[in-house]
N, C-alpha and C positions, 0 to 999 in steps of 0.2 A: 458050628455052622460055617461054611464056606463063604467067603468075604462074599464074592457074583447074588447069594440068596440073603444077605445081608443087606447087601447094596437094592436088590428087585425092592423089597421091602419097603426099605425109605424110600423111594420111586413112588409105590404104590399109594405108599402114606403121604407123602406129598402131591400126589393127583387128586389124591381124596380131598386132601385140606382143600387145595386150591381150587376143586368145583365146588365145593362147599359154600367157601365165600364170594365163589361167583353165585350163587345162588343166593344168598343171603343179600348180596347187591343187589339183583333183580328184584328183589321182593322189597328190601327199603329204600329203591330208588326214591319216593316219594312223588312220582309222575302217575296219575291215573288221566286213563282219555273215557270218557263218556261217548262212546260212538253209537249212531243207530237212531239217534230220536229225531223228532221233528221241533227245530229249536224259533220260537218265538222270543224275537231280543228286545220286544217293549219300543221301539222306535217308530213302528208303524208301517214299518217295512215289511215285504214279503216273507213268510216262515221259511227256513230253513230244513230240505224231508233230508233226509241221512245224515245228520249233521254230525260232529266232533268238537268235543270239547277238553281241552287240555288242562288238567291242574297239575301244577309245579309247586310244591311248598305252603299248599293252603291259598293261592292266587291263580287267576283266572290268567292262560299264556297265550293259547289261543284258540279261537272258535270260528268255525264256518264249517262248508259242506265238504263231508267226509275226504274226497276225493284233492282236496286244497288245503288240506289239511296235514303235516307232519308230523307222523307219529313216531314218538323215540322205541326203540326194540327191546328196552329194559320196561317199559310202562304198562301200568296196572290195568287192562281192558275191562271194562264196564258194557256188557251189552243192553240199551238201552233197545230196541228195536220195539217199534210198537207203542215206544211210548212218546211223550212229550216235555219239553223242558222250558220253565218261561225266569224270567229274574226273580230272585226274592224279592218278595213282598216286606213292606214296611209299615209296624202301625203306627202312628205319627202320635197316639193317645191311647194312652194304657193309664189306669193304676192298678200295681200288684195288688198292693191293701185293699182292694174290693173283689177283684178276679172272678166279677161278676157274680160276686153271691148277692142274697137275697139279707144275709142278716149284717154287710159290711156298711150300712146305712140307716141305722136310725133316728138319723134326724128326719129322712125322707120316710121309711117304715119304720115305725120302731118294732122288734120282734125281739127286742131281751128277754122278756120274761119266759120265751121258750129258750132260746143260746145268747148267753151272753157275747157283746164283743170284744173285749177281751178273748175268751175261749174260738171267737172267731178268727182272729189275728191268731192265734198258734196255728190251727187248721192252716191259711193258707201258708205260713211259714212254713210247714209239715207238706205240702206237696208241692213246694215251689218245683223240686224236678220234673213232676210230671206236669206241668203248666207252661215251664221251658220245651218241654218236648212236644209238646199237645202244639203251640206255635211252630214248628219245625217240621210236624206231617199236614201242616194247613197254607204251608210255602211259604210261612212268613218268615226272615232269617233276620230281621231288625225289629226294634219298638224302642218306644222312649216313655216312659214312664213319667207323666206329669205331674206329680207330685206324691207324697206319701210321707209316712216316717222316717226318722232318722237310718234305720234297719235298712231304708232303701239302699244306701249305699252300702251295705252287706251283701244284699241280692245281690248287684252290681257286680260285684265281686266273684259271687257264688259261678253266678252265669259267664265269667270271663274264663274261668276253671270250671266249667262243663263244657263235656264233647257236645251232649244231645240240649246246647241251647241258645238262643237267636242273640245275636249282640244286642246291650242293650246300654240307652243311656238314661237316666235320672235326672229327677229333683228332688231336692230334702222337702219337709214342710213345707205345702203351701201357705204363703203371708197373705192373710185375708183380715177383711173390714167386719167381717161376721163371723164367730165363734160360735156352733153348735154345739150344747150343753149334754148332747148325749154322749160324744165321741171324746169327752176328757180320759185320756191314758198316761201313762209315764211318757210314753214316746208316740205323739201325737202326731198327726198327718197334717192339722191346722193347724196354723197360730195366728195369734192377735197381737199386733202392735197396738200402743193405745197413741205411740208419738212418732216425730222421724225419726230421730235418735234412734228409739225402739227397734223400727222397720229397718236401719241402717246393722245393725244390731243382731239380729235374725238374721240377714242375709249373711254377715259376715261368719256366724255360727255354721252353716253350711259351706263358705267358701273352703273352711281346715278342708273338708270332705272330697272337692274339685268337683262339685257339681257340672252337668253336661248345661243343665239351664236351672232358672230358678223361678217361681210358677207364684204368679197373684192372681189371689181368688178375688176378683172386685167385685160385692155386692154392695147392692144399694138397697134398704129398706126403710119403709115410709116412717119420716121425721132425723133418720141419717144427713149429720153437715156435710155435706158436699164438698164443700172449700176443704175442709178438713181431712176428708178421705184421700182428696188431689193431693195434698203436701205429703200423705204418710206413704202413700204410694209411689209419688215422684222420688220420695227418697229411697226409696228400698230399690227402683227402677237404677237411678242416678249410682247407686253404689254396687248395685251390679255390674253395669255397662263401664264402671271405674276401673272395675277387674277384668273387663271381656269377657262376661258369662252373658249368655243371654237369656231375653227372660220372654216368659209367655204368661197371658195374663185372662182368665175366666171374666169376661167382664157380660153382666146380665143385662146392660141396655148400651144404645149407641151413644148417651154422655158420656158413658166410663171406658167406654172403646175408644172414643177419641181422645180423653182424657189422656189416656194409657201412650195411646202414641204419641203424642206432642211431647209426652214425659220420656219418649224413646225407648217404648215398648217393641220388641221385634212380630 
């Protein structure tokens, strides 16, 4: 073969390469713009109609009306027209371990004798994705899970390494004054301190984990010490706030609400 058709060749083979990975650039830029919709920013300020929205790397770069808007000529177009786009939604009060069934609660129903809980707790473990995903077509892209089992921090996990699901943050076992006798498991969602120590104790079992907060369930029922519930709680509160975790706390009347904060409850 003549050197000149030798030479065309690797020419050719290198125009090929080289639109190749211009192409392969365009497409992994990692820049999508959301153009077209009518963008509500939750501030209370007037909507946004054509609006543009920039993502660079999984982050919000910029956003306003189309026309004020810079868009890069490698970036992924989204035609959004017609539609609408407002901020994710946050649920400030979740727990997975119930996820709103009907048999994650028998101390309030009890329905074992038709599904055990136990066999309940598989089930929702078994469709934690599509639970993750069910919050992600309802706008919601955050929740914080107020308490649950130790498994919590597994979800936690599961959800940080899934595409289709809302960030989320946890609590281990809620530390409560009252132990329902139905929901004993291996890896319970409530526990009982009986001392501070105790309560000191529990929370620190959960600190190995890096919980987001750490969640007391304060009931009070009739012939319950008072004084007593104060001390087990102020400590589990007192050795939270020790570590900077914060805690949130179920309290059923306004003694145990005050209680809770004087103890520096957030």
């Amino acid at each position: 073969m003549n050197t000149w058709k030798i030479s065309l060749i690797l020419f050719c083979l290198l125009l090929t390469g080289a639109a190749f990975v211009a192409a392969q650039q365009r497409q992994t830029s990692g820049v999508i713009v959301i153009q077209g919709a009518t963008l509500i920013n939750g501030t209370g300020g007037p909507s946004i109609r054509n609006g543009a929205i920039v993502v660079d790397g999984g982050r919000i770069r910029d956003i306003g009306p189309r026309n004020e808007v810079r868009v890069p000529g490698n970036a992924q177009i989204v035609d959004a027209r017609g539609k609408w786009v407002i901020p994710g939604l946050i649920d400030a009060h979740v727990h997975f371990s119930q996820s709103g069934g009907i048999y994650t609660r028998p101390d309030i129903v009890d329905l074992r004798k038709w599904r055990s809980y136990e066999k309940e707790m598989e089930w929702i473990k078994q469709r934690l994705p599509y639970t993750f995903e069910r919050y992600l077509v309802s706008g919601v892209t955050g929740v914080v899970d107020c308490g649950g089992p130790m498994w919590n921090f597994e979800m936690r996990d599961i959800a940080s390494h899934t595409k289709k699901a809302p960030r989320v943050a946890v609590a281990g076992p809620l530390i409560a004054t009252y132990l329902p006798p139905t929901t004993l498991t291996s890896d319970p969602d409530i526990v009982k301190p009986d001392s501070p120590a105790q309560a000191r104790d529990l929370v620190r079992r959960q600190l190995d984990r890096k919980p987001d907060l750490i969640k007391l369930w304060w009931v009070r029922r009739q012939g319950d010490n008072f004084n007593e519930q104060v001390q087990i709680m102020s400590a589990a509160i007192d050795e939270s706030k020790s570590h900077s975790v914060r805690v949130a706390v179920h309290a059923t009347e306004l003694d145990t609400a005050k209680a809770a904060v004087r103890a520096g409850a957030d």
